[in-house]
C-alpha positions as CSV (number, residue, x, y, z in Angstrom):
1,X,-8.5,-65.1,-23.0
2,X,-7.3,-63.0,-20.2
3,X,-8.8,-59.6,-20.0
4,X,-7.2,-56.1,-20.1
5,X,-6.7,-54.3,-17.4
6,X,-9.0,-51.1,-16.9
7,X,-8.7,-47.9,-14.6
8,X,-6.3,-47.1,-12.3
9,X,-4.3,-49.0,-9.3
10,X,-4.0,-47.7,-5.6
11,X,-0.8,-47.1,-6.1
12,X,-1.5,-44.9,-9.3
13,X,-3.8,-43.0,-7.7
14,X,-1.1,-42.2,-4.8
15,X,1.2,-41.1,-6.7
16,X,-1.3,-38.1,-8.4
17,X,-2.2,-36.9,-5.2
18,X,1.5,-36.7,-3.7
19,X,2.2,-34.8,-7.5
20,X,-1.1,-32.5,-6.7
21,X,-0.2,-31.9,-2.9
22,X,3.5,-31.0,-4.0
23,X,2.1,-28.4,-6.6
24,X,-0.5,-27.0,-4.1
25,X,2.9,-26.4,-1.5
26,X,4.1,-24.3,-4.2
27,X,1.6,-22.5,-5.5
28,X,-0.5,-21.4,-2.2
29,X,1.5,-19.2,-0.4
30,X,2.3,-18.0,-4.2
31,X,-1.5,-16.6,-4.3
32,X,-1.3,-15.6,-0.7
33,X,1.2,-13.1,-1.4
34,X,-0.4,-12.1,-4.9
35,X,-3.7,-11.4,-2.9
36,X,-2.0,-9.0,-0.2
37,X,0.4,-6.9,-3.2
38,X,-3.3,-6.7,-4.8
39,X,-5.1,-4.9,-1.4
40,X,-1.8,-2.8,-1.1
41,X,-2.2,-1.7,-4.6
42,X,-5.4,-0.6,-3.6
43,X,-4.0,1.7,-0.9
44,X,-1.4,3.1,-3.1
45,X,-4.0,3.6,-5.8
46,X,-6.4,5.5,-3.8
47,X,-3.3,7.4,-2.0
48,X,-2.0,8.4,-5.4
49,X,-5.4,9.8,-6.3
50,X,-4.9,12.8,-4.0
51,X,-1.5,13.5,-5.0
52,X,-2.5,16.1,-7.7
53,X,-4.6,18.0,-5.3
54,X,-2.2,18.0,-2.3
55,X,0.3,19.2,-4.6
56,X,-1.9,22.2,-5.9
57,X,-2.8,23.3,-2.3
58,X,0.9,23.1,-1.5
59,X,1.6,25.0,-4.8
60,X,-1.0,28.1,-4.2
61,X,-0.9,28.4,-0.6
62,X,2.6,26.8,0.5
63,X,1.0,24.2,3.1
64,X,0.0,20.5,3.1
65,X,-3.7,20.0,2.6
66,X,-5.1,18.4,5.7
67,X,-8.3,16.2,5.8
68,X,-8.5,14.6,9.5
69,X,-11.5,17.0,10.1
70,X,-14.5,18.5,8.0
71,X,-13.3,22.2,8.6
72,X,-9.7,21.6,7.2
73,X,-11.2,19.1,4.4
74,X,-13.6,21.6,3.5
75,X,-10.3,24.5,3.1
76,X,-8.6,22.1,1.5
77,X,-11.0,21.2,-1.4
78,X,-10.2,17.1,-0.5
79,X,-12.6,14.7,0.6
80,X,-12.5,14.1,4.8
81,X,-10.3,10.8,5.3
82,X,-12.9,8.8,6.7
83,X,-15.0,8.9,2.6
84,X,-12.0,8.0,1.3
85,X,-11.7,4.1,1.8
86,X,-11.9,1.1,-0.8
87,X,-12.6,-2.7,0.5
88,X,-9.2,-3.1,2.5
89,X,-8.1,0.6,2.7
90,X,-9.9,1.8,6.0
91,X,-9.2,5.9,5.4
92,X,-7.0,8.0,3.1
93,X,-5.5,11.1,5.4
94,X,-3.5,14.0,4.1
95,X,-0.9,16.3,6.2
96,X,2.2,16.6,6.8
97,X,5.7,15.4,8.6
98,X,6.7,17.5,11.4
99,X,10.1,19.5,10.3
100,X,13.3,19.8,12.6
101,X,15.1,22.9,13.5
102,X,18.9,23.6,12.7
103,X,21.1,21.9,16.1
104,X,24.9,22.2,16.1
105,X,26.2,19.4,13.4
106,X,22.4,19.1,11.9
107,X,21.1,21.1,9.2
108,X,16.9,22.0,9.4
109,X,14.6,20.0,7.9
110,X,11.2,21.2,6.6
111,X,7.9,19.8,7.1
112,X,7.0,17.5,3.7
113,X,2.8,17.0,2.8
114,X,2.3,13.3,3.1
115,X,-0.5,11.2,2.3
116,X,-1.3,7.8,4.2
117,X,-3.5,5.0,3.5
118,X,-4.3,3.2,6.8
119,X,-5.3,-0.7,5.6
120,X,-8.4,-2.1,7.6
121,X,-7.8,-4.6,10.5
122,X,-10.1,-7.1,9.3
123,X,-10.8,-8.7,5.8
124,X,-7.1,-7.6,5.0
125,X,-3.8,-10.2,4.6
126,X,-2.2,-10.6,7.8
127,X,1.0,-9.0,6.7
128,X,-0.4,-5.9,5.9
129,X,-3.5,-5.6,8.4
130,X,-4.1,-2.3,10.7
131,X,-0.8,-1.0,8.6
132,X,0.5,2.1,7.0
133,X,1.1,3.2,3.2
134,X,2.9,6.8,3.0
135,X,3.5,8.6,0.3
136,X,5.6,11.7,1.1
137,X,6.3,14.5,-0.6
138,X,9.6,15.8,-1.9
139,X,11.9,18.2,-3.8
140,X,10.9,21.9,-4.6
141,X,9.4,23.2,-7.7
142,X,9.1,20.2,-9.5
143,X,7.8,18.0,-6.9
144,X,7.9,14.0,-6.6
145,X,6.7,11.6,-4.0
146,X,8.5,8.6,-2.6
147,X,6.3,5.8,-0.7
148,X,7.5,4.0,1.8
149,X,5.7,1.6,4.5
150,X,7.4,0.7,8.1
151,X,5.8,-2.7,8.7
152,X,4.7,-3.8,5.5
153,X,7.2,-6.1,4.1
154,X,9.0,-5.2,0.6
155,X,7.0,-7.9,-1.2
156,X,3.9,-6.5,-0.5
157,X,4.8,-3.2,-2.1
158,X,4.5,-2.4,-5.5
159,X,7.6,-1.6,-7.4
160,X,6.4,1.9,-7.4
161,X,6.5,2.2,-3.5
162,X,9.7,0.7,-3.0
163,X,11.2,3.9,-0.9
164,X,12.1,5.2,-4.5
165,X,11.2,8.3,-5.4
166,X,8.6,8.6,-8.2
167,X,5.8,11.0,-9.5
């Protein structure tokens, strides 16, 4: 009596690898870009901490809290930039955009508080490295913020930071 044949062929076993290499095309530049949205998030999250105090100084005082140096951290009642960081947000820094006067055929524009997460050079996804998250200030009265980034790419950003403007 012949025997059964047990296991698996060469050929078998070639053909589950070329499946599993096909699926691995697919799914890791999938987690690459899940891993740099999650360290963006981060920036957003820690920028969007400081939007209710920003907004108060603005509210009481009519300027944009600063926080570049200890003096103007200290009048603002924010933490200096450089104690604000997370694992690949390298400092969180309040201020403000620098307004335009009126020229003929151009209305005035006035200075908005912004808040910006710089991301850290190293340890971070290429794409977003030594890069920017803003998150400006807008309207008056009841006061929004729109986020916006000018070299990370949209599918980094969160939906929230999208240039739309949101609270």
């Amino acid at each position: 009596m012949k025997k059964a044949q047990q296991g698996f062929t060469l050929i078998e076993l070639m053909i589950v690898v070329a499946i599993v290499g096909i699926l691995a095309a697919f799914a890791i530049p999938a987690y690459q870009n899940y891993i740099a949205r999650a360290q963006v998030t981060e920036g957003v999250t820690l920028a969007s901490g400081l939007k209710v105090a920003v907004t108060e100084v603005y509210s009481q005082d009519g300027t944009c809290a600063v926080n570049d140096n200890a003096a103007a951290a200290a009048a603002s009642g924010i933490g200096l930039s450089t104690t604000i960081k997370g694992k690949y947000v390298e400092s969180v820094t309040t201020g403000s955009t620098v307004g335009t006067p009126a020229t003929s055929g151009n209305t005035a524009t006035t200075p908005k508080c912004t808040i910006t997460a710089k991301m850290r050079k190293e340890g971070v996804s290429a794409g977003i490295s030594d890069n920017d998250i803003v998150l400006t200030m807008a309207g008056t009265g009841s006061n929004t913020w729109t986020c916006s980034s000018t070299k990370i790419e949209q599918k980094f950003l969160p939906k929230a930071c999208t240039g739309k403007t949101g609270t």
